[in-house]
MIRO-6629 format. One line per 4 residues: number of its first residue (from 1); for each residue x, y, z of C-alpha. Coordinates in Angstrom, 1 decimal. Example, Ala and Ser with C-alpha at 12.3 -4.5 7.8 and 13.67 -1.06 7.14 Angstrom:
% MIRO-6629
1> 12.3/-4.5/7.8 ~ 13.7/-1.1/7.1 $
This chain:
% MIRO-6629
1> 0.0/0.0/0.0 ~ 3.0/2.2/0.7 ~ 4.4/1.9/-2.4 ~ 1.3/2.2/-4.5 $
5> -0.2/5.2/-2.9 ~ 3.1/6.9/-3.4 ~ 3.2/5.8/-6.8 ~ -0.5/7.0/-6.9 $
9> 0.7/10.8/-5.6 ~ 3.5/11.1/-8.1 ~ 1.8/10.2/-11.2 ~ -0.6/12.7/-9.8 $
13> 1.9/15.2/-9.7 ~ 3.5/14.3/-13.6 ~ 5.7/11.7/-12.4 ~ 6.0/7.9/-14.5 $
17> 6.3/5.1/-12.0 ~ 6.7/1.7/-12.2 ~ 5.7/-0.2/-9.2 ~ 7.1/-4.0/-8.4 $
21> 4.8/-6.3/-6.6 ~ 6.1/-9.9/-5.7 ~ 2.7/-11.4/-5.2 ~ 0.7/-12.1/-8.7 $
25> -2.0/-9.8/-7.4 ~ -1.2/-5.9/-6.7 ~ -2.4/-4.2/-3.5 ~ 0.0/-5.6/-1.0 $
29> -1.8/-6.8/2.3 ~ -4.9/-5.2/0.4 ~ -5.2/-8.0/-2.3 ~ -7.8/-10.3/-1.7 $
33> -8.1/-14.0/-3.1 ~ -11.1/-16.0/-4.1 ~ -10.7/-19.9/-4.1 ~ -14.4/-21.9/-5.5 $
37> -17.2/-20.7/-4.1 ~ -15.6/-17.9/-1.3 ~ -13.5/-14.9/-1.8 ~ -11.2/-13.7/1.0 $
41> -9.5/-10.2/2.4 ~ -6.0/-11.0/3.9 ~ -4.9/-7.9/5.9 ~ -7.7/-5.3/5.9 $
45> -9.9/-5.7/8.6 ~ -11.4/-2.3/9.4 ~ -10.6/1.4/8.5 ~ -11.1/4.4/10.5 $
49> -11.7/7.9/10.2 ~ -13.7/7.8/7.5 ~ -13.4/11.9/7.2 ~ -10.4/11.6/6.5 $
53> -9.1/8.6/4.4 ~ -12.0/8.7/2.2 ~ -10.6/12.1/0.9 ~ -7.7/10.7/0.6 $
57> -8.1/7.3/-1.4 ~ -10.8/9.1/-4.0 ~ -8.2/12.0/-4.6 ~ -5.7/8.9/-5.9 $
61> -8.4/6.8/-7.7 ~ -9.7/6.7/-11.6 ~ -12.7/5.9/-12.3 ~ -14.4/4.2/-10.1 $
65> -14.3/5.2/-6.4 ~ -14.0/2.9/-3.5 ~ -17.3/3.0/-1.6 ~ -17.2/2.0/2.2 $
69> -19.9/0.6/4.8 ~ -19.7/1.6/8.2 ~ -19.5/-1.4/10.5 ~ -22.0/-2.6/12.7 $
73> -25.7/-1.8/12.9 ~ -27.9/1.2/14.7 ~ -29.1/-1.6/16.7 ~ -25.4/-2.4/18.5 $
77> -24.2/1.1/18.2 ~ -21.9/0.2/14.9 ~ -19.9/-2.0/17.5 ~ -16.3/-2.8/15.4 $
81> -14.6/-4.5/17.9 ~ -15.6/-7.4/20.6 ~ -13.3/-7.9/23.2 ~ -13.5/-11.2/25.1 $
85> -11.6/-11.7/28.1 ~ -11.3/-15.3/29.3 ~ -15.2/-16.8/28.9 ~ -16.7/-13.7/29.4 $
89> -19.1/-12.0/27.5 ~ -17.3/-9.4/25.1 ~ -16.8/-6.2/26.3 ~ -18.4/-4.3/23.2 $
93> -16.7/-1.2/21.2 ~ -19.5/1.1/20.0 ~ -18.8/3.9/17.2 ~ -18.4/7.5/18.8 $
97> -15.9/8.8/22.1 ~ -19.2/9.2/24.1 ~ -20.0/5.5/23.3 ~ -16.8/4.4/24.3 $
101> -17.0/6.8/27.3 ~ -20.5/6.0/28.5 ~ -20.2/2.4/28.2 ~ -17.1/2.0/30.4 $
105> -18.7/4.5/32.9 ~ -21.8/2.4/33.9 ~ -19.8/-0.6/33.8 ~ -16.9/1.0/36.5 $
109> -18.4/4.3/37.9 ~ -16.0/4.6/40.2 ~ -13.3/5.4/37.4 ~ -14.8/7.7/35.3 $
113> -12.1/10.4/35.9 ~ -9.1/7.8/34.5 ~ -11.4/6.6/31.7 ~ -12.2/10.4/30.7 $
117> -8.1/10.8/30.7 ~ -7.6/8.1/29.0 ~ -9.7/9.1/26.1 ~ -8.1/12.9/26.1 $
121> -4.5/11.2/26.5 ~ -4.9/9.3/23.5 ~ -6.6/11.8/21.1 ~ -3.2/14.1/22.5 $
125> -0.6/11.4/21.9 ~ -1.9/10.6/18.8 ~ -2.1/14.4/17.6 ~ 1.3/15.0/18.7 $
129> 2.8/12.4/16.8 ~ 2.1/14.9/13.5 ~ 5.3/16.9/14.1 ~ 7.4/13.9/14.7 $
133> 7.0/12.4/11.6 ~ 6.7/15.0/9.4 ~ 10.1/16.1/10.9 ~ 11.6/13.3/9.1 $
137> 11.1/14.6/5.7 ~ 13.2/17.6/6.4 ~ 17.4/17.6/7.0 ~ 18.2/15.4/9.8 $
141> 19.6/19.0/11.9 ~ 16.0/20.4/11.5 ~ 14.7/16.7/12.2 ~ 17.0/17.0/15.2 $
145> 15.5/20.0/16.6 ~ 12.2/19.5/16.4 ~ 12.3/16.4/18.1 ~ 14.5/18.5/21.3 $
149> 12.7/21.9/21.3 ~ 9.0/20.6/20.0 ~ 8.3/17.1/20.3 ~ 8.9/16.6/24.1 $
153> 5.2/15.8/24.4 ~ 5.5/13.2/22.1 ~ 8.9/11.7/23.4 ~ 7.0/11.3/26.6 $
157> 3.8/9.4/25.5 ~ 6.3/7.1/23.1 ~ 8.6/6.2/25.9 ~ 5.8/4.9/28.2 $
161> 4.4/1.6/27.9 ~ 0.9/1.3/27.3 ~ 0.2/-0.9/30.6 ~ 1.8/2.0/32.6 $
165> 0.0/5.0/31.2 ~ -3.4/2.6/31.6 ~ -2.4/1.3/35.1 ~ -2.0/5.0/36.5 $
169> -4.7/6.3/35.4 ~ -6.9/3.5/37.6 ~ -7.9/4.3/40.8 ~ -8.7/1.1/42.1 $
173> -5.6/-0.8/40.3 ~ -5.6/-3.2/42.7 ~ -9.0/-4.2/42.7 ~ -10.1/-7.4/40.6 $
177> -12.2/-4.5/39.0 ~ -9.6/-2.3/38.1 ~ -7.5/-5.1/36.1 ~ -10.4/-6.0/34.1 $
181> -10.9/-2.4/33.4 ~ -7.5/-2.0/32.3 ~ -7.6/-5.7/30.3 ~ -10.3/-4.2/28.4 $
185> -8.9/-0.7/28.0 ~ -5.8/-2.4/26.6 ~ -7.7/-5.3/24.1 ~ -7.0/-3.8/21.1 $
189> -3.5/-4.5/21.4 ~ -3.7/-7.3/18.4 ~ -3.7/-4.7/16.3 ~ -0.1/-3.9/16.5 $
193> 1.2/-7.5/18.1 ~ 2.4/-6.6/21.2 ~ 1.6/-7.4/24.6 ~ 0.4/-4.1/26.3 $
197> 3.2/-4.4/29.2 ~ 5.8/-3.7/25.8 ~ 4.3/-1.8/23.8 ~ 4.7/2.3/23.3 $
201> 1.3/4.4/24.5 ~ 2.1/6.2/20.9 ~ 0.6/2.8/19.4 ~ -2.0/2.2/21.0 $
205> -3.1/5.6/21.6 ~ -3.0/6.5/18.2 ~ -5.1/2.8/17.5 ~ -7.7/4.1/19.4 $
209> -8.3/6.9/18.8 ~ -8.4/5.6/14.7 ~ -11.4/3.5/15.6 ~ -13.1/5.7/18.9 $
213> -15.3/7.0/16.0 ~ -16.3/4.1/14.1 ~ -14.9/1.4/12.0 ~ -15.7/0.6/8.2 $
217> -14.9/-1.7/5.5 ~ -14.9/-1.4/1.5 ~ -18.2/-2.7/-0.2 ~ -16.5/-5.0/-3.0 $
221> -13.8/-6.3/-0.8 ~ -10.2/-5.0/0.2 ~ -9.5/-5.4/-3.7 ~ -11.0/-2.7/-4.8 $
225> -8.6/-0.1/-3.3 ~ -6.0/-1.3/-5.3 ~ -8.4/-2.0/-8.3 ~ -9.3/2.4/-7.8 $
229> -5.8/3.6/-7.5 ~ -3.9/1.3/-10.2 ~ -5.3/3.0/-13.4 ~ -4.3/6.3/-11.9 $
233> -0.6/5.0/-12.3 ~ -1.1/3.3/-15.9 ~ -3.1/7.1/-16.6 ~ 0.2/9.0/-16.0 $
237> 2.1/6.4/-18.5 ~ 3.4/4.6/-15.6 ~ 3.1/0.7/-14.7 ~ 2.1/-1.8/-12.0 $
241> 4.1/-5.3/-12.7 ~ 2.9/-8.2/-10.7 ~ 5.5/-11.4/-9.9 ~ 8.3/-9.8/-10.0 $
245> 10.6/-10.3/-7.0 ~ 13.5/-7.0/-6.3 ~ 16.8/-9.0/-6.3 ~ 19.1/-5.6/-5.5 $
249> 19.3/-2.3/-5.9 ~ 21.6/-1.2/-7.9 ~ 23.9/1.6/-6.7 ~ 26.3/3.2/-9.7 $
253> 28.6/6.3/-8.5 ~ 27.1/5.7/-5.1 ~ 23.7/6.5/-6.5 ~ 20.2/4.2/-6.8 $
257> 19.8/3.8/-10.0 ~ 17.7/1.3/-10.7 ~ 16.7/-2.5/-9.3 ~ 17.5/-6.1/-10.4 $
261> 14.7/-8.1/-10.4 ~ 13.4/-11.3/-11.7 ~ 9.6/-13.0/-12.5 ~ 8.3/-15.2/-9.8 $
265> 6.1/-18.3/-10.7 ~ 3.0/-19.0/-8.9 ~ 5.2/-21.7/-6.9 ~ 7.7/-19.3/-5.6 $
269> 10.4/-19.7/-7.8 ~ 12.8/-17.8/-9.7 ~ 11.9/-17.7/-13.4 ~ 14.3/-16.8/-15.7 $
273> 17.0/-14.5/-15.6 ~ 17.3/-11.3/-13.2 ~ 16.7/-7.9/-15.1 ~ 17.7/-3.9/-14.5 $
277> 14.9/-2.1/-14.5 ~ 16.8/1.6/-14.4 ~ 15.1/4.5/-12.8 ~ 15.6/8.0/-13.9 $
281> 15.5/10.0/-10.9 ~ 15.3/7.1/-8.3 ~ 14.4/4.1/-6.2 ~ 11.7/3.8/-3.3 $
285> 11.1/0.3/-1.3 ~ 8.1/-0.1/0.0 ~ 9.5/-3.5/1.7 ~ 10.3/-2.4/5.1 $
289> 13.2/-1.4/6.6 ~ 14.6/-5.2/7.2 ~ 14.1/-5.9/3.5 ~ 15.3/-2.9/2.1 $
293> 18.3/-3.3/3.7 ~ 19.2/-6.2/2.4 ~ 18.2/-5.6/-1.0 ~ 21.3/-2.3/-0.9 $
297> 24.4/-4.2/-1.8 ~ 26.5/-5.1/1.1 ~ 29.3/-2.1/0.5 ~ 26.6/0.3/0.7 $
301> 24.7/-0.7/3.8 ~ 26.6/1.6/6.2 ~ 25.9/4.4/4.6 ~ 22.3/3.2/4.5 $
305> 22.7/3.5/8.0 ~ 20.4/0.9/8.7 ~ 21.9/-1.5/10.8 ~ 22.4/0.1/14.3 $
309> 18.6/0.8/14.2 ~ 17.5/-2.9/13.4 ~ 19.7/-4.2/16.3 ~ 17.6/-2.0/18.4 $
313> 13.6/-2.4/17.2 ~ 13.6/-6.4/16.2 ~ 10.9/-7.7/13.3 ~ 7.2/-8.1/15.0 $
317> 5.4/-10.7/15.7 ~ 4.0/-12.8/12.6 ~ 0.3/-15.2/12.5 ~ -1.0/-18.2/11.4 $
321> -4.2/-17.9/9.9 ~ -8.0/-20.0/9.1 ~ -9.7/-19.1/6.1 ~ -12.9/-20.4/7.0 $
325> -16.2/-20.9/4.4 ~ -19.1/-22.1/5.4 ~ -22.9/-22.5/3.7 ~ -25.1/-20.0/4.9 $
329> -25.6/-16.6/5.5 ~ -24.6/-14.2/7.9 ~ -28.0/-14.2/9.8 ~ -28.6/-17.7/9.3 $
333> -25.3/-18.5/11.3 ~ -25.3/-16.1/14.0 ~ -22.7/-13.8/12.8 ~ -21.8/-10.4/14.0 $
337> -20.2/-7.4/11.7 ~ -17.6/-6.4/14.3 ~ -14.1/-8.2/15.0 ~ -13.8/-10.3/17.8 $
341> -10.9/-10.3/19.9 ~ -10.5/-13.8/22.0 ~ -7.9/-12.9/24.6 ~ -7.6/-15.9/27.2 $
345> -6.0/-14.4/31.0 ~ -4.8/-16.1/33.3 ~ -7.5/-15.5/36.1 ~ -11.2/-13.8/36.2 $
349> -14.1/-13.2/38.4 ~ -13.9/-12.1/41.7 ~ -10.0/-13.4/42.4 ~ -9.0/-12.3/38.4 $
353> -5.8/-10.8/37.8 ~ -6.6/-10.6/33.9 ~ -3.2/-10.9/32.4 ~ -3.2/-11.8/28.9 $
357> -2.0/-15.3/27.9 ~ -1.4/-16.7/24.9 ~ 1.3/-18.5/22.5 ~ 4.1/-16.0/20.6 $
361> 2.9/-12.9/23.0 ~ 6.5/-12.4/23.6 ~ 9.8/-14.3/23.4 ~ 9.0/-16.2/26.4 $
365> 8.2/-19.4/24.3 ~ 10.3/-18.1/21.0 ~ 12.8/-21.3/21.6 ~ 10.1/-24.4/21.8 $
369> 9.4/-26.8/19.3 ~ 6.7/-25.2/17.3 ~ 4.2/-28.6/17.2 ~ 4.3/-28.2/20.7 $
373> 3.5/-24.7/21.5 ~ -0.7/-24.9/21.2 ~ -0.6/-28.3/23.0 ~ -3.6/-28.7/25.3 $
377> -5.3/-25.5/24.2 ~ -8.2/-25.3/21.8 ~ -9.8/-28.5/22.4 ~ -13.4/-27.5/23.4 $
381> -15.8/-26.7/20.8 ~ -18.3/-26.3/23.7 ~ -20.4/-22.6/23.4 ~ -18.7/-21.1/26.6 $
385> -16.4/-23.4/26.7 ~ -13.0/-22.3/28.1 ~ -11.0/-19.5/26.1 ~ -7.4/-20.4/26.4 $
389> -6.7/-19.8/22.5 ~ -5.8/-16.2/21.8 ~ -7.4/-15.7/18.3 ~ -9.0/-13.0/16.0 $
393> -12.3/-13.6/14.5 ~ -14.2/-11.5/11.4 ~ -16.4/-12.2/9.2 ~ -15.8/-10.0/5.4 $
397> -18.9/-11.4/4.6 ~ -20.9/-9.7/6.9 ~ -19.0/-6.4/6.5 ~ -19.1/-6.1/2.7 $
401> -22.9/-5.5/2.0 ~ -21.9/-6.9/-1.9 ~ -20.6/-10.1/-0.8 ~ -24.2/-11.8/-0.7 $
405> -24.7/-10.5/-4.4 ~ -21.5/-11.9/-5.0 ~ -21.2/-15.4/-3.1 ~ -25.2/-15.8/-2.4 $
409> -25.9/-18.3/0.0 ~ -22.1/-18.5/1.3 ~ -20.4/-16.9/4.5 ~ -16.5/-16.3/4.6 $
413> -14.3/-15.9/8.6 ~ -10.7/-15.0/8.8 ~ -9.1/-16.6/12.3 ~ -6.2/-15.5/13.2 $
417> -3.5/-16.2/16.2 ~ -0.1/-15.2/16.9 ~ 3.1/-17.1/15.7 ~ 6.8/-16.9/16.3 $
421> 8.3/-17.5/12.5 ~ 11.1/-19.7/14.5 ~ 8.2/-22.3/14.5 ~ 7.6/-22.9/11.4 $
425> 11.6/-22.2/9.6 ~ 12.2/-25.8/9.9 ~ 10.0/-26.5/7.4 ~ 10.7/-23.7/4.6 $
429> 12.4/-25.2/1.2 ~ 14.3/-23.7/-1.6 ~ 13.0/-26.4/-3.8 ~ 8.7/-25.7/-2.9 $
433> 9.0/-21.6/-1.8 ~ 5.1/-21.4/-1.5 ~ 3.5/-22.5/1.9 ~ 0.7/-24.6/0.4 $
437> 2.9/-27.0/-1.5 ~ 5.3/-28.3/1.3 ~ 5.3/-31.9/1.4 ~ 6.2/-32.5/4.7 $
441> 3.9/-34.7/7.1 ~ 5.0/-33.1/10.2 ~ 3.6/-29.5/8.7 ~ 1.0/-30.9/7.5 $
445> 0.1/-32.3/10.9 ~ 0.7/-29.1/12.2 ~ -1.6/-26.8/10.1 ~ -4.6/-29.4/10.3 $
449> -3.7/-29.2/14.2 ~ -3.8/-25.8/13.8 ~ -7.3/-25.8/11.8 ~ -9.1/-28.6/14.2 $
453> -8.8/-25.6/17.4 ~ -9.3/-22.7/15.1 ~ -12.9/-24.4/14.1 ~ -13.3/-25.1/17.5 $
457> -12.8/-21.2/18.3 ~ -15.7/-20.6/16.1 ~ -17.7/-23.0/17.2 ~ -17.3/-22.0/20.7 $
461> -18.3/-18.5/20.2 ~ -20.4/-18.8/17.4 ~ -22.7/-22.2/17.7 ~ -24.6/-21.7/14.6 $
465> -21.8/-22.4/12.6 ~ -21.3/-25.7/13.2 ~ -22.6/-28.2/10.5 ~ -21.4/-25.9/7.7 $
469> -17.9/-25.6/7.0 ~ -17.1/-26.3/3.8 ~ -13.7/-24.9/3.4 ~ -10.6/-24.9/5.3 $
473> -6.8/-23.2/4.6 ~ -4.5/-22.8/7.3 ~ -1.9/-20.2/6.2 ~ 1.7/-19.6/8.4 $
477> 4.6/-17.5/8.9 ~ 6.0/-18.9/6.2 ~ 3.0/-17.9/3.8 ~ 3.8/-14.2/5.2 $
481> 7.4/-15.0/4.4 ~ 6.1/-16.0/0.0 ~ 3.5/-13.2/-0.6 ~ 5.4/-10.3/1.4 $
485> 9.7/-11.3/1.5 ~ 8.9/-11.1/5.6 ~ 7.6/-13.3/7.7 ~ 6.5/-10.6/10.3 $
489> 3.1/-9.4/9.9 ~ 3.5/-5.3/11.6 ~ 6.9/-4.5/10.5 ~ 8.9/-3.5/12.6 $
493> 8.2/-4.0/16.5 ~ 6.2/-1.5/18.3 ~ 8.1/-0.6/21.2 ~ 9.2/1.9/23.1 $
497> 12.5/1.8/21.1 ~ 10.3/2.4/18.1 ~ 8.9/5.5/18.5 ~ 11.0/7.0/21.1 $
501> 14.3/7.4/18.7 ~ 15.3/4.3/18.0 ~ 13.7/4.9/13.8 ~ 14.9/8.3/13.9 $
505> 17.1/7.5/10.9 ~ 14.4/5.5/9.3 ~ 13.4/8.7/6.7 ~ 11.6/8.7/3.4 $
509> 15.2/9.9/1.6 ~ 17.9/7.9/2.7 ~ 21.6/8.6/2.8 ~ 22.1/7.1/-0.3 $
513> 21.4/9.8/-3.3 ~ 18.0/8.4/-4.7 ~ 16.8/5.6/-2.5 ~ 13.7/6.7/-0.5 $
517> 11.8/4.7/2.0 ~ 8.0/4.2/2.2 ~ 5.3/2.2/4.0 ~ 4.8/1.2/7.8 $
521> 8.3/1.6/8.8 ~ 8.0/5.2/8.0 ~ 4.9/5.9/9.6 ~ 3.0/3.4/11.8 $
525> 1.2/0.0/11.6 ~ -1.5/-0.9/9.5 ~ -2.8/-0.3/5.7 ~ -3.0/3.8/7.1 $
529> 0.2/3.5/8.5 ~ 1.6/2.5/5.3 ~ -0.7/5.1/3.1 ~ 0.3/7.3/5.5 $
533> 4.0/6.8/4.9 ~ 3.3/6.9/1.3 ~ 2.4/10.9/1.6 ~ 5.7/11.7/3.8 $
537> 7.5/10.0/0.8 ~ 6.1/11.6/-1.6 ~ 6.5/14.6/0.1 ~ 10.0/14.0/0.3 $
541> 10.8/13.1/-3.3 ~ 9.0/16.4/-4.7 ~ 11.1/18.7/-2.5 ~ 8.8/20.1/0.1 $
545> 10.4/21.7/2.9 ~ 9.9/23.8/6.6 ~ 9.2/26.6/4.4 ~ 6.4/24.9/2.2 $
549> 4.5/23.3/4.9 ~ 5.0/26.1/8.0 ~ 5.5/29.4/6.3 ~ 3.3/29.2/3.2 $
553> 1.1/26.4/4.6 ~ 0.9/24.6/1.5 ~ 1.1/20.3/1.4 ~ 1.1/17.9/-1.5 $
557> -2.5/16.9/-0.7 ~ -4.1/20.4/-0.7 ~ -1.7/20.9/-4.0 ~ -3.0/17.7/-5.6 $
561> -6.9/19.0/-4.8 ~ -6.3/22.3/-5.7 ~ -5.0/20.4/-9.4 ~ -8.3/18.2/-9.1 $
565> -10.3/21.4/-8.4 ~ -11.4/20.0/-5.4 ~ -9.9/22.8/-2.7 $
């Protein structure tokens, strides 16, 4: 998505791109897949702030438009996310901060002040984080002060952990009451993959406050963004190319001026010879900081710079994955719109602690033999049964309003838990790259393990279900590892380190004379991290400056609308 939607600004702006996918559909983690009778998204769940990411994927699309449906009905307050703690009821998410303020008030009066501050803290961490990352488009001695004389604010939500900042605004912390407050109040932590107690308050703060207004999902399927903003590329002259894998980038007088690359197969493979596709006026990766690094030729990778930061912020956590489709529809079956979180703790009621548990929350279990790691969880299929499986449930079906039109009389779930790659890297093979084809009857065993408790996550929580599976595919780390060239699912971890310095260095222009950056490792997690890094990039590459965006007040965006007639 990074790459695309700065491809998408610069044709915009007169530029001719060419834009290299790996995967045989464009769209990155927005590509969707349809196998018989179901179709499937693979990495957009839910968008927020509709006001403002609306705008901004029409001003890049031709033709056709992408059209979103809010989550959720009037009836459950557009609820987008469910957040189960142990075998408790969910804890429901409705659309709007008064919802969200409302709800948790009548459910723990006696906290209404931290709850109120919580809100307002997040809203403020997340609005500060503005300055910080646009600093990074400018020179690194402006970048530098900015971050010492304006973004102190922000240093201090970033360096916080998200358990802290929740645990001191509680009043009665030490009540079983207060630790399921702050359980809930911390849930949405899947979203980034990283246990609350590690994790910077910039995250999730800025995750909250993305979704405190509502939640909403593109009618057509997560395919259709790409499908919008792909003829605006082809419309400037430029080019989208599916399976074709970057093998280097190719650095001539110490400049990028172009990339190696070679066609992928639908198996993984090599085909052919490599090719130089040369650039001229320069190179952006949109493969994360890890990648890109390894794609600069080894003599070149210090003044890339790259290195000392990746010792510092490791890879994040990666999945393994059901797609589920069953006959029926969404009523039939019971389903609900919003996302369910399944987050088992380690105690609840009137003795509960409610500290998350789960496999691959951190690197406490990163050593074990992976066929062992989900042993003796998952087994009930009971409704109500015990929770001990941390697992995300949602159903595209039931968000896209044109997936009935499309798949009558079918239903389609996404289950997802958390992995540790280390688990599966036995198993990878030069000689079968894909996931799917690896004849190995230990991985085998493992994924239809892997399916057999995922089905019995759905049946536990949603009993109507049962009877009508009709298709199964278990997906790993390794999958991640063939469609994206990383097997981590959020880039790069979302710690403390992160955001409080530690990807200071990690700028849309690099040190290397035409190489920029783009994506999630420039701004944050998600499809809107990455769309979001796409702008700073582009705003790098076409020069604007301190001057542009403070003195005259004038951005790429407003430029582009003013073009469009639209400002």
């Amino acid at each position: 998505m990074g790459s695309l939607y700065t491809a998408a600004l610069l044709s915009q702006a007169g530029y001719v791109c060419v834009v290299l996918e790996q995967h045989y559909v464009a769209g990155g983690c927005t590509h969707s897949f349809h196998d018989g009778a179901y179709e499937f998204d693979t990495g957009l769940h839910y968008v927020g702030r509709l006001e403002k990411y609306e705008l901004l994927f029409d001003m890049v699309s031709t033709g056709s438009k992408v059209e979103w449906k809010k989550m959720g009905t009037e009836e459950d307050g557009f609820c987008y996310d469910e957040i189960k703690l142990g075998s408790e009821a969910p804890w429901k998410f409705r659309a709007g901060e008064e919802n969200f303020i409302a709800d948790l008030v009548k459910e723990f009066p006696e906290e209404e002040e931290g709850i109120r501050e919580y809100v307002r803290l997040c809203k403020r961490a997340n609005k500060k984080a503005d300055m910080y990352f646009y600093g990074k488009m400018f020179p690194k001695y402006i970048q530098s002060l900015l971050n010492k004389y304006l973004n102190a604010e922000y240093f201090k939500y970033a360096n916080s952990t998200t358990w802290d900042v929740v645990t001191k605004l509680i009043k009665n912390i030490d009540s079983t009451s207060g630790k399921r407050l702050r359980a809930i109040l911390c849930g949405q932590f899947g979203d980034y993959g990283l246990k609350p107690q590690d994790s910077s308050f910039l995250i999730q703060a800025g995750i909250v406050a993305h979704y405190m207004g509502g939640a909403y999902y593109p009618v057509g399927g997560s395919q259709r963004i790409s499908k919008a903003i792909v003829p605006t590329i082809e419309k400037a002259g430029g080019r989208v190319l599916v399976s074709c894998r970057a093998k280097s980038v190719i650095i001539e007088g110490g400049r990028a001026t172009g990339v190696e690359v070679v066609q992928v197969d639908k198996s993984g493979q090599d085909k052919g010879l490599p090719v130089k596709i040369k650039a001229k006026l320069g190179v952006v990766s949109g493969a994360g900081a890890m990648v890109t690094n390894k794609l600069v030729p080894e003599d070149h990778r210090a003044k890339l710079g790259y290195e000392p930061m990746l010792s510092d912020v490791k890879p994040s956590i990666s999945h393994a994955y059901a797609f589920i489709g069953m006959k029926g529809t969404g009523e039939e079956l019971g389903l609900r719109c919003a996302n369910l979180w399944v987050l088992p703790v380690d105690s609840q009621g009137a003795e509960g602690e409610y500290n998350y548990q789960g496999a691959a929350l951190d690197a406490s279990d990163k050593g074990k033999d992976g066929s062992k790691v989900w042993e003796g969880v998952g087994e009930s299929d009971k409704e109500g049964g015990e929770e001990d499986m941390l697992l995300f449930v949602g159903f595209p079906s039931v968000k896209d309003p044109n997936y009935a039109i499309a798949h009558p009389g079918k239903s389609a779930c996404e289950m997802i838990t958390t992995a540790h790659p280390e688990w599966f890297s036995q198993f990878e093979t030069a000689a079968k790259a894909q996931s799917g084809k690896r004849d190995n009857e230990q991985y085998t065993k493992l994924k239809k393990d892997l399916e057999r408790k995922m089905l019995n996550g759905l049946y536990r929580n949603y009993p109507k279900t049962r009877g009508t599976v009709e298709y199964v595919n278990i997906a790993t780390p390794l999958t991640n590892k063939y469609y994206l060239g990383r097997a981590d699912s959020y880039g790069l971890e979302h710690t403390m380190a992160h955001y409080g310095g530690g990807l200071n260095n990690m700028r849309p222009k690099t040190d290397i004379p035409g190489l920029f950056c783009t994506g999630q490792d420039i701004g944050t997690v998600g499809i809107v991290g990455a769309l979001n890094g796409g702008i700073l990039t582009a705003h790098a590459i076409l020069g604007y400056n301190l001057w542009d965006l403070v003195v005259e007040e004038r951005n790429l965006i407003e430029d582009v609308l003013r073009m469009q007639g639209k400002a």
